[in-house]
BAGU-586367 format. One record per residue (C-alpha): z, y, x; residue number from 0; residue in one letter. Coordinates in nm, 3 decimals, padded with zeros to 5 digits, always signed. Example, Ala and Ser with C-alpha at 12.3 -4.5 7.8 and 13.67 -1.06 7.14 Angstrom:
2
{up +00.780 north -00.450 east +01.230 n 0 res A}
{up +00.714 north -00.106 east +01.367 n 1 res S}
//
This chain:
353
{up -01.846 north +00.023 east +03.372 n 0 res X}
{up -01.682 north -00.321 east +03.416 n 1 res X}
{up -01.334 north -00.355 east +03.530 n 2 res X}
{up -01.194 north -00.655 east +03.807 n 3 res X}
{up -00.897 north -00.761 east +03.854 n 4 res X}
{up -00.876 north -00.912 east +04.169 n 5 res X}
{up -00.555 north -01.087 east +04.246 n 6 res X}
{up -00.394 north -01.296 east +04.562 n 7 res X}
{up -00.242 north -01.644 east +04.434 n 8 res X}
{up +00.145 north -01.755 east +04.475 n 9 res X}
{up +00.315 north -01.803 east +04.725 n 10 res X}
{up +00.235 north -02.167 east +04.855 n 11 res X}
{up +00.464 north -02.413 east +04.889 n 12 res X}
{up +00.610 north -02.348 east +05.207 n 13 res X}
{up +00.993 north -02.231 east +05.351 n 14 res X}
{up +01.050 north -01.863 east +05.312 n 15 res X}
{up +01.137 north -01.864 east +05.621 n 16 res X}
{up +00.843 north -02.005 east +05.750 n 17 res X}
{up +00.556 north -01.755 east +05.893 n 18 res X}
{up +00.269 north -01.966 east +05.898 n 19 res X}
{up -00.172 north -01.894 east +05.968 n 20 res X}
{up -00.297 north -02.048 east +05.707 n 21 res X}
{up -00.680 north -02.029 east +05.601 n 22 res X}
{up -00.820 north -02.366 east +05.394 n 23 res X}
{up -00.544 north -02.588 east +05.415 n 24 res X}
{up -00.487 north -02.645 east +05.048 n 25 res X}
{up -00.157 north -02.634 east +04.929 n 26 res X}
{up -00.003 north -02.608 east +04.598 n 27 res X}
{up +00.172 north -02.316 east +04.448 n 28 res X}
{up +00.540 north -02.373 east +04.549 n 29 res X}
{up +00.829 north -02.246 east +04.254 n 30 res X}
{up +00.827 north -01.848 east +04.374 n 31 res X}
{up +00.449 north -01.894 east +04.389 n 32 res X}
{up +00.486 north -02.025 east +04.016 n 33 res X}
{up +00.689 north -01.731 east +03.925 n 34 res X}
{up +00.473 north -01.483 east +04.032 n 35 res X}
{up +00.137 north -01.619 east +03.869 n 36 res X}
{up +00.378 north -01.629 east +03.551 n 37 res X}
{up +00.437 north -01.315 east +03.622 n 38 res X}
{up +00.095 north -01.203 east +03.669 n 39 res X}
{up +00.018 north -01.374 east +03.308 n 40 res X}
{up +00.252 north -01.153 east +03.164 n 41 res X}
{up +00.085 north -00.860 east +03.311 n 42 res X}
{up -00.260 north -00.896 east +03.208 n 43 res X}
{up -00.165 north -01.027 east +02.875 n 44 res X}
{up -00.350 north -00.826 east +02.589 n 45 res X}
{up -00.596 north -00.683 east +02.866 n 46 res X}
{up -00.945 north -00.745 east +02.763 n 47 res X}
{up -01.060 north -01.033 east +03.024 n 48 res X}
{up -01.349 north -01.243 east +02.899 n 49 res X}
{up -01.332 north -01.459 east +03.228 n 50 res X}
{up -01.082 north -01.563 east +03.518 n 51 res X}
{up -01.254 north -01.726 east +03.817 n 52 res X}
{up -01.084 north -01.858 east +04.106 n 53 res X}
{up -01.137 north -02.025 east +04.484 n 54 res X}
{up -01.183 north -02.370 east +04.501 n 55 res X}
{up -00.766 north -02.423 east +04.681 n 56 res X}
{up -00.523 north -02.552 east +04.449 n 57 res X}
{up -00.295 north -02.241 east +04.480 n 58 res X}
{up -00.561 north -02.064 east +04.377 n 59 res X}
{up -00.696 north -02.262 east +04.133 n 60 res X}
{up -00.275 north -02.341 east +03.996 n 61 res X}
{up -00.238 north -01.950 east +03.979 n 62 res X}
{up -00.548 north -01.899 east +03.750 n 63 res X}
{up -00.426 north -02.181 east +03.526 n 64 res X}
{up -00.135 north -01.964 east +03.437 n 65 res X}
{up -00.424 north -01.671 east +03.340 n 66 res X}
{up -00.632 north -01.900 east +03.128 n 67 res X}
{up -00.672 north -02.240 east +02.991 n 68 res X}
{up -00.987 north -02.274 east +03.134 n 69 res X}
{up -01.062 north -02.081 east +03.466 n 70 res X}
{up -01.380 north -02.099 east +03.614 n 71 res X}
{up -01.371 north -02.252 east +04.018 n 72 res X}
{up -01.641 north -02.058 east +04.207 n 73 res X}
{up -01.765 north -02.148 east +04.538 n 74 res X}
{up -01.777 north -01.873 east +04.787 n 75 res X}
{up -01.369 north -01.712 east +04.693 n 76 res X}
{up -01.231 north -01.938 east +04.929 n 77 res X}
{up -01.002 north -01.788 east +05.212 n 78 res X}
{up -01.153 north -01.675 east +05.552 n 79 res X}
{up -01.123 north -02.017 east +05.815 n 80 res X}
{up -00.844 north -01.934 east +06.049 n 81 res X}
{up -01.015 north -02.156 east +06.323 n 82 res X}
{up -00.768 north -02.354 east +06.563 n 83 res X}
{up -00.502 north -02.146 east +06.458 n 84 res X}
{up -00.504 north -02.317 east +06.106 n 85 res X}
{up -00.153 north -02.429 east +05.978 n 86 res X}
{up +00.038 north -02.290 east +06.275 n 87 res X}
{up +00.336 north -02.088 east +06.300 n 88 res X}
{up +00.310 north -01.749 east +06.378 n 89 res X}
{up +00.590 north -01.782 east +06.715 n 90 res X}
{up +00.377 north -02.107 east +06.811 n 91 res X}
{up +00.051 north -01.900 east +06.828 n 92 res X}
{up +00.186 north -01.587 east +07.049 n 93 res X}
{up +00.335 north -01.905 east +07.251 n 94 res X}
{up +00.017 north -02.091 east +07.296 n 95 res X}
{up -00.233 north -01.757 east +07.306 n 96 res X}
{up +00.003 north -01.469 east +07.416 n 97 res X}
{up -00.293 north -01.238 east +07.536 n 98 res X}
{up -00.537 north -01.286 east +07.242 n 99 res X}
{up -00.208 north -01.269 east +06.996 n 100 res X}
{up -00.124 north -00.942 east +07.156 n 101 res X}
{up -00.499 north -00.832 east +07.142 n 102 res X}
{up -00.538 north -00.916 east +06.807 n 103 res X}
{up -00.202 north -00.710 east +06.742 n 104 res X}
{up -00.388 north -00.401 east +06.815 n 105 res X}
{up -00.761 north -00.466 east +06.759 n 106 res X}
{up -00.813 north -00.710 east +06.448 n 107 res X}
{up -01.171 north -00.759 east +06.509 n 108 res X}
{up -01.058 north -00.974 east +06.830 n 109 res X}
{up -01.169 north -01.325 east +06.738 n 110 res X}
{up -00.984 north -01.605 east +06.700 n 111 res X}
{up -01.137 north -01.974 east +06.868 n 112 res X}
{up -01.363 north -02.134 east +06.644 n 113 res X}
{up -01.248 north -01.897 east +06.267 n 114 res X}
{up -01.468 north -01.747 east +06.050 n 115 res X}
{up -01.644 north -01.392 east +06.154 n 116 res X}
{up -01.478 north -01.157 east +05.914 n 117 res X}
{up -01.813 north -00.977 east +05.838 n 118 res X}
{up -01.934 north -01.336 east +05.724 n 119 res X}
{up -01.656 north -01.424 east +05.524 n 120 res X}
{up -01.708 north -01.076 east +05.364 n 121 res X}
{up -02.084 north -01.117 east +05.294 n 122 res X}
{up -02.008 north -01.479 east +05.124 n 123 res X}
{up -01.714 north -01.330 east +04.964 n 124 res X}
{up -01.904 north -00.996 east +04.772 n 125 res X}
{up -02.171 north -01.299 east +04.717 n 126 res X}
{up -01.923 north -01.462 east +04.499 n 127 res X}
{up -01.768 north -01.194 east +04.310 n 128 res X}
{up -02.186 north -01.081 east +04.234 n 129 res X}
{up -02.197 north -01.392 east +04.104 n 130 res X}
{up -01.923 north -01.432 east +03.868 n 131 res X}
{up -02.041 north -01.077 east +03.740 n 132 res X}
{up -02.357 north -01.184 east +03.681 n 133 res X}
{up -02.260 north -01.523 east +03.478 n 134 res X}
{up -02.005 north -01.331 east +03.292 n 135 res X}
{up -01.963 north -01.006 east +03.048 n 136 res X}
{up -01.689 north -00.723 east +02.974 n 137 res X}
{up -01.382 north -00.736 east +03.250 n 138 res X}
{up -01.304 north -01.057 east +03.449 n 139 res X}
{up -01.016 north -01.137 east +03.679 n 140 res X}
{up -01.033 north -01.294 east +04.013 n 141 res X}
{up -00.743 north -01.537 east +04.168 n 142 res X}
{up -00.891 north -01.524 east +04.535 n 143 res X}
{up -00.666 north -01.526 east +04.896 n 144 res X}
{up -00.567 north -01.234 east +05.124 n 145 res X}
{up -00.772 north -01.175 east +05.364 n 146 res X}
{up -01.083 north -01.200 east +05.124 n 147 res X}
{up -00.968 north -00.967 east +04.886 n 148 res X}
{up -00.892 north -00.736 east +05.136 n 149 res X}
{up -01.272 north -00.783 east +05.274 n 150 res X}
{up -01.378 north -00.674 east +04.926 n 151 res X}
{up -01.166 north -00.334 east +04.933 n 152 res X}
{up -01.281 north -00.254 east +05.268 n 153 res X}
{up -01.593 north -00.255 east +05.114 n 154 res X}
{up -01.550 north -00.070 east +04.833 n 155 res X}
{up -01.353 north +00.156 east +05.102 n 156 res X}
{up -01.631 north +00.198 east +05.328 n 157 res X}
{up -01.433 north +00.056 east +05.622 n 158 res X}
{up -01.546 north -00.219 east +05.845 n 159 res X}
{up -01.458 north -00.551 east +05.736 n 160 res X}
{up -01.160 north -00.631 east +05.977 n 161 res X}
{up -00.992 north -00.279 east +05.870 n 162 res X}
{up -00.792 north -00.567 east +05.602 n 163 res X}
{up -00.472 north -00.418 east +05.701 n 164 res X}
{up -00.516 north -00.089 east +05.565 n 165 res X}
{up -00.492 north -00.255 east +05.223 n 166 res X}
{up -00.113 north -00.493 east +05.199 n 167 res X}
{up -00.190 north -00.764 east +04.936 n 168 res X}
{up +00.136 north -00.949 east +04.919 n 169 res X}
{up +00.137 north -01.252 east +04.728 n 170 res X}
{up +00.130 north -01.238 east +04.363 n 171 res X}
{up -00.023 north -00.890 east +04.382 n 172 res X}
{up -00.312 north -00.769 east +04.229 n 173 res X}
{up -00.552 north -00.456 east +04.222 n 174 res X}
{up -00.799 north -00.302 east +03.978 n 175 res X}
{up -01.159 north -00.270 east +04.091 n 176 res X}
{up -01.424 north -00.063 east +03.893 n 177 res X}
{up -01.755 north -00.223 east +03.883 n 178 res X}
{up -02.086 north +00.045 east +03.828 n 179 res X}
{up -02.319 north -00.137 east +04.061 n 180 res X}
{up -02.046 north +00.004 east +04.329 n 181 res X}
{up -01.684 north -00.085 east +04.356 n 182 res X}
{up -01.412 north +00.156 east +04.309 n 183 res X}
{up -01.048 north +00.115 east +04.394 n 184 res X}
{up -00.859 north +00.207 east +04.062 n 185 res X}
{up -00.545 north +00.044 east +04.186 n 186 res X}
{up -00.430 north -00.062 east +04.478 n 187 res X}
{up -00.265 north -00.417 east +04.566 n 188 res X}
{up +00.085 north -00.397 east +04.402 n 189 res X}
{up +00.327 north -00.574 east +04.251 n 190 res X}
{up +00.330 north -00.669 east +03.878 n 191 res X}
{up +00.584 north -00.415 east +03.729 n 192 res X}
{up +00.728 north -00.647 east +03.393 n 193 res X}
{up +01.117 north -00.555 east +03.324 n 194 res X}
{up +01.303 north -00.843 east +03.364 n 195 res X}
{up +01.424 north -00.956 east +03.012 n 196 res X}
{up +01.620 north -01.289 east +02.871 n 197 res X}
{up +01.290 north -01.360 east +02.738 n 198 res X}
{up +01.062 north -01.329 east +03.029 n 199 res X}
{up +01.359 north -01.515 east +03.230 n 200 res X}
{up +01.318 north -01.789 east +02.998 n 201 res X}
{up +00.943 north -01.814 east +03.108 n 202 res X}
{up +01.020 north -01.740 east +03.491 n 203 res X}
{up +01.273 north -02.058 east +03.385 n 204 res X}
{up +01.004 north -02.308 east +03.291 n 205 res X}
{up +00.750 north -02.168 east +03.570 n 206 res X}
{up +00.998 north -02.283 east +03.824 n 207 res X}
{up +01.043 north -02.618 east +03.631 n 208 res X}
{up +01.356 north -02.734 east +03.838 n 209 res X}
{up +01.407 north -02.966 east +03.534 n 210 res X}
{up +01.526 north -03.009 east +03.192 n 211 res X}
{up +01.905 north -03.105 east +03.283 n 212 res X}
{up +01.962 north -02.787 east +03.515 n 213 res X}
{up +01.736 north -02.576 east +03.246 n 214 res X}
{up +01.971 north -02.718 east +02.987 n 215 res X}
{up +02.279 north -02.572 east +03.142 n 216 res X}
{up +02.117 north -02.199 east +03.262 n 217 res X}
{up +02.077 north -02.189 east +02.904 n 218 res X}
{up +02.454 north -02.298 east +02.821 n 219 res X}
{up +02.557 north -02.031 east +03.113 n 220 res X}
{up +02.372 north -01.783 east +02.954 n 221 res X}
{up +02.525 north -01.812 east +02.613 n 222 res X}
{up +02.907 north -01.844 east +02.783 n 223 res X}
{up +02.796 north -01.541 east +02.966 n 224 res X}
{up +02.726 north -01.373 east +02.688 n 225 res X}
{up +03.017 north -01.478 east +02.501 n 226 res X}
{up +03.252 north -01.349 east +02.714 n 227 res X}
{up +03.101 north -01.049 east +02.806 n 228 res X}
{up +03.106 north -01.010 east +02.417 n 229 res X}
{up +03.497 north -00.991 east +02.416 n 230 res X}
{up +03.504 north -00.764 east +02.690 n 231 res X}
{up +03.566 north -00.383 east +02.552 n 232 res X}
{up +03.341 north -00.230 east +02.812 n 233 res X}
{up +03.087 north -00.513 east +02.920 n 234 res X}
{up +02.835 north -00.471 east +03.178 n 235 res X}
{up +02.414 north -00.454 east +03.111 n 236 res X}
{up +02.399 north -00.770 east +02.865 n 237 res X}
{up +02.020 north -00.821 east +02.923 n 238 res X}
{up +02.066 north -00.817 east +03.309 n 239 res X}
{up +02.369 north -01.065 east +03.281 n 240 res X}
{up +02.143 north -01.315 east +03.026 n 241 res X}
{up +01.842 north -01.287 east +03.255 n 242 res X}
{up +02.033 north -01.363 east +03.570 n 243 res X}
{up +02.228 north -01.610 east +03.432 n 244 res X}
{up +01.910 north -01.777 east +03.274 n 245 res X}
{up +01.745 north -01.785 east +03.623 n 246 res X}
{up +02.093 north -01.870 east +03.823 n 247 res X}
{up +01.997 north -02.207 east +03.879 n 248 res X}
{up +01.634 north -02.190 east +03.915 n 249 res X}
{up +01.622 north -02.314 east +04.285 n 250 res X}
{up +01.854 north -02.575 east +04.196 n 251 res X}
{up +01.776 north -02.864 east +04.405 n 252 res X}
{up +01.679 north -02.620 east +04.749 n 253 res X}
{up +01.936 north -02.619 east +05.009 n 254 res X}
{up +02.172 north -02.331 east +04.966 n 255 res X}
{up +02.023 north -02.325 east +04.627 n 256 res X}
{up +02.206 north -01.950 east +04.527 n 257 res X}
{up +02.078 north -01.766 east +04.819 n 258 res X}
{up +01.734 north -01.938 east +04.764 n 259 res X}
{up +01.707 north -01.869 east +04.414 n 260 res X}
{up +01.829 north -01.491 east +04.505 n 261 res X}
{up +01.569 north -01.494 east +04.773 n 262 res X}
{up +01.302 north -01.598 east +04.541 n 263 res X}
{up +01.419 north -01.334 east +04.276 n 264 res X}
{up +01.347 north -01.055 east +04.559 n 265 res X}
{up +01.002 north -01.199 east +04.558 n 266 res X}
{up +00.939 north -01.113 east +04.213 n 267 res X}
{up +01.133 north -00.759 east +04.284 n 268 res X}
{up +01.413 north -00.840 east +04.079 n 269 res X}
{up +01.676 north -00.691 east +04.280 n 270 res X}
{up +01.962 north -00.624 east +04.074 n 271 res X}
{up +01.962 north -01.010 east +03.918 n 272 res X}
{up +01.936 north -01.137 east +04.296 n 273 res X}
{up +02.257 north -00.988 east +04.360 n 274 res X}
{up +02.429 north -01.165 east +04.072 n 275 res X}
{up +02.219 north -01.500 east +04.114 n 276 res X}
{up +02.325 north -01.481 east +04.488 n 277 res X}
{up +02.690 north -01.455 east +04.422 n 278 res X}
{up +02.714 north -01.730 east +04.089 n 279 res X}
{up +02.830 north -01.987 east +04.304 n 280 res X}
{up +03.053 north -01.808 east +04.516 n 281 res X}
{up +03.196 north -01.500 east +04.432 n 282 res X}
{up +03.401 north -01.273 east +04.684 n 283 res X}
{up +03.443 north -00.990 east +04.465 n 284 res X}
{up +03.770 north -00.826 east +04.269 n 285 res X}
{up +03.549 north -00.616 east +04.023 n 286 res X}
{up +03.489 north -00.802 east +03.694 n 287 res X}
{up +03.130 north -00.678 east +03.682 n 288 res X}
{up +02.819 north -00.909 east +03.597 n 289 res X}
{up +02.836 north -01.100 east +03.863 n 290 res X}
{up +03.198 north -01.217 east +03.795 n 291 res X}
{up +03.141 north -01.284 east +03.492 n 292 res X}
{up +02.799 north -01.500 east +03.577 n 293 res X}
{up +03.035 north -01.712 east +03.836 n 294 res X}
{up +03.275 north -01.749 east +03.555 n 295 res X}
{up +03.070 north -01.835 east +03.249 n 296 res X}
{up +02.915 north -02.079 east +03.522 n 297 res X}
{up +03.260 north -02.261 east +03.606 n 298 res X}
{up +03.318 north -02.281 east +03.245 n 299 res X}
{up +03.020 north -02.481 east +03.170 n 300 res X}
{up +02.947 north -02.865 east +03.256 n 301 res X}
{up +02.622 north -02.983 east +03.241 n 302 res X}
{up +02.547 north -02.753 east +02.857 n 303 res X}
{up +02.871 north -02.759 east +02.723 n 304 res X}
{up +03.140 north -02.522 east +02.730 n 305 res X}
{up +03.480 north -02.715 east +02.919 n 306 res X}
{up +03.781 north -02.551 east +03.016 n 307 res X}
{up +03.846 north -02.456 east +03.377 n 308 res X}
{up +04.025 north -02.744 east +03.523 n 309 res X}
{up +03.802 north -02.984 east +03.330 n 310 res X}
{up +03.501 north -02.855 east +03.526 n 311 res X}
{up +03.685 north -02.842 east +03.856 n 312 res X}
{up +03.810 north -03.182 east +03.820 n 313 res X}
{up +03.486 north -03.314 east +03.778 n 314 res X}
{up +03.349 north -03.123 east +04.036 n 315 res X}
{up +03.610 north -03.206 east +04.281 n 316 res X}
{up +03.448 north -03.579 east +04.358 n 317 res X}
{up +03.166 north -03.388 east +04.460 n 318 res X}
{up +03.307 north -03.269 east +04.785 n 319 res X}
{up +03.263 north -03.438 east +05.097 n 320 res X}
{up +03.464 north -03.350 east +05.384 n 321 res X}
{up +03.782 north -03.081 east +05.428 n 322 res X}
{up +03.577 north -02.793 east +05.449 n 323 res X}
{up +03.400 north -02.847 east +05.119 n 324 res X}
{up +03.727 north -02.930 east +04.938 n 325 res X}
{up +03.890 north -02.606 east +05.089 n 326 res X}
{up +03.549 north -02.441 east +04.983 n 327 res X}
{up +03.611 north -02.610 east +04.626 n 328 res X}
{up +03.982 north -02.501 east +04.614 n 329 res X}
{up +03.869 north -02.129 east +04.716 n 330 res X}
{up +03.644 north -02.093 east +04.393 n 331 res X}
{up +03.884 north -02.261 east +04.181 n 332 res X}
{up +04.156 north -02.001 east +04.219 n 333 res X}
{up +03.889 north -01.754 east +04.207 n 334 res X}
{up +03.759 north -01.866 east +03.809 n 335 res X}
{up +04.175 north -01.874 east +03.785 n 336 res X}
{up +04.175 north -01.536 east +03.849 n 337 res X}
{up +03.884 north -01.410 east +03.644 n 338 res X}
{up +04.033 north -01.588 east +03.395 n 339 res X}
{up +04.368 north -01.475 east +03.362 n 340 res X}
{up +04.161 north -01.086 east +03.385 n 341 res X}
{up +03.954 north -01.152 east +03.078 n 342 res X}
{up +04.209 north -01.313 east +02.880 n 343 res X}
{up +04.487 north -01.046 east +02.964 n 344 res X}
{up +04.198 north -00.719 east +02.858 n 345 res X}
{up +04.087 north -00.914 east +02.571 n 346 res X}
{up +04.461 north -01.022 east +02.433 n 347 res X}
{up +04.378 north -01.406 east +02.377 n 348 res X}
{up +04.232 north -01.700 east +02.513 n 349 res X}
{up +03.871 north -01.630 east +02.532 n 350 res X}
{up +03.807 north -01.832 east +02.880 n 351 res X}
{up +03.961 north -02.181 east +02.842 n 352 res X}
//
């Protein structure tokens, strides 16, 4: 009995927002999508895989890379052709081919002009995975695309080959096939389940890459976090406040870069830190709970080093363009003020500067 773990890349690089059809155009992984193959590493790490084979597409062939140092790029895993809906929105499709769209809503096995038959891509696809059985030993993994791996559980499911939809396969997922000269669904597309810890924030960190400098200071905000939640007599969950602060800046760079990096954080099901990541830049609260005290250690903390209040809003001060930012600027100034002057009056001295 041979196990396979058959796994849907990263999420591309493409808006969150965005609902595109996308078959073979080959894009990269985008930063979520680097997260969750990261996070897929540390899932399978210690299980016994002699092998990881991926798709030709780069955001296959990028997830796999976080798997192994040297995945093996097989022919045949590549995503079903979408046809002349390739690379189109999802609202530009139902605009240009209401009826079919609508068809396809209820029947799947509709086709779309000029894509790949799914019982084709399904035949190539189990052709493939025989394959890298066959030129392998022990368990292997598999970084394929949606639609594929959902042909292979259909299979394995004995339903037709357009019943995909039965079987979610978000990306960054991955199941557990058992391989006997049959394939059996051990378990199904999910999530990797890892609790989110400073040290596996540190790694989500450096998957991201949004560069040394803002790396740098995540780590200084972590420490000052830290710190003050240190002084505090009853602080909140320490290893939720360093993770979250470690990953506060991660979409750093991305327009509304708090509610991004939040956003991205959901992707990975990491909740609770989304909340305080999504509030570190502005914070509305008057509970001196983790997120405060993220927003704070972040105000007190230029660049990696520790500064007092003022010093940091000075500085920050020439950043602001117009009235509305400088009102904006003023509004989270009196707000560190007033975190402030909380800490320092519970803990008796002058623990924020």
């Amino acid at each position: 009995m041979r196990t396979i773990y058959l796994i849907r890349h990263g999420r591309p690089d493409v808006p969150l927002q965005a609902r595109l059809c996308i078959g073979r155009t080959d894009l990269p992984l985008g930063a979520p999508g680097r997260m969750q193959a990261c996070l897929l590493a540390q899932e399978l790490d210690g299980r016994a895989v002699t092998a990881v084979f991926s798709s030709p597409l780069r955001r296959t062939r990028e997830t796999a890379a976080f798997l192994s140092p040297e995945p093996i790029v097989k022919n045949g895993l590549e995503e079903i052709s979408v046809g002349d809906w390739e690379g189109l929105d999802f609202s530009e499709i139902a605009r240009r081919w209401p009826a079919l769209y609508a068809a396809r809503g209820s029947d799947p096995a509709t086709p779309i002009p000029n894509a790949e038959d799914a019982a084709h891509a399904q035949a190539r696809f189990l052709a493939a995975v025989e394959a890298a059985l066959a030129a392998s030993r022990g368990d292997i993994a598999i970084v394929a695309h949606m639609a594929v791996n959902q042909a292979l559980l259909c299979h394995a499911a004995g339903r037709p080959p357009h019943a995909g939809r039965e079987f979610p396969f978000p990306h960054g997922a991955y199941c557990v096939l058992t391989y006997d000269g049959a394939y059996h669904i051990a378990r199904p597309p999910a999530l990797p389940e890892k609790p989110l810890t400073p040290r596996l924030a540190e790694r989500l960190l450096d998957a991201a890459d949004p560069g040394e400098r803002v790396k740098a200071h995540c780590r200084a905000v972590a420490r000052e976090a830290l710190r003050i939640a240190g002084a505090l007599p009853r602080p909140p969950d320490r290893e939720l406040l360093a993770a979250a602060a470690l990953l506060h800046d991660a979409a750093r760079g991305e327009r509304r870069h708090a509610e991004t990096g939040a956003a991205w954080l959901r992707l990975l099901g990491y909740d609770d830190a989304a909340a305080l990541v999504a509030q570190h830049h502005d914070f509305t609260g008057g509970t001196l709970d983790a997120a405060a005290l993220l927003f704070l250690a972040d105000k007190c903390v230029q660049e990696d080093r520790r500064v007092s209040l003022e010093a940091r809003f000075q500085a920050s001060r020439a950043a602001c363009r117009d009235s509305a930012a400088l009102r904006a600027h003023e509004a989270r100034r009196r707000t560190a003020l007033a975190l402030k002057e909380q800490v320092n009056s519970i803990c008796g001295g002058e623990v924020v500067l």
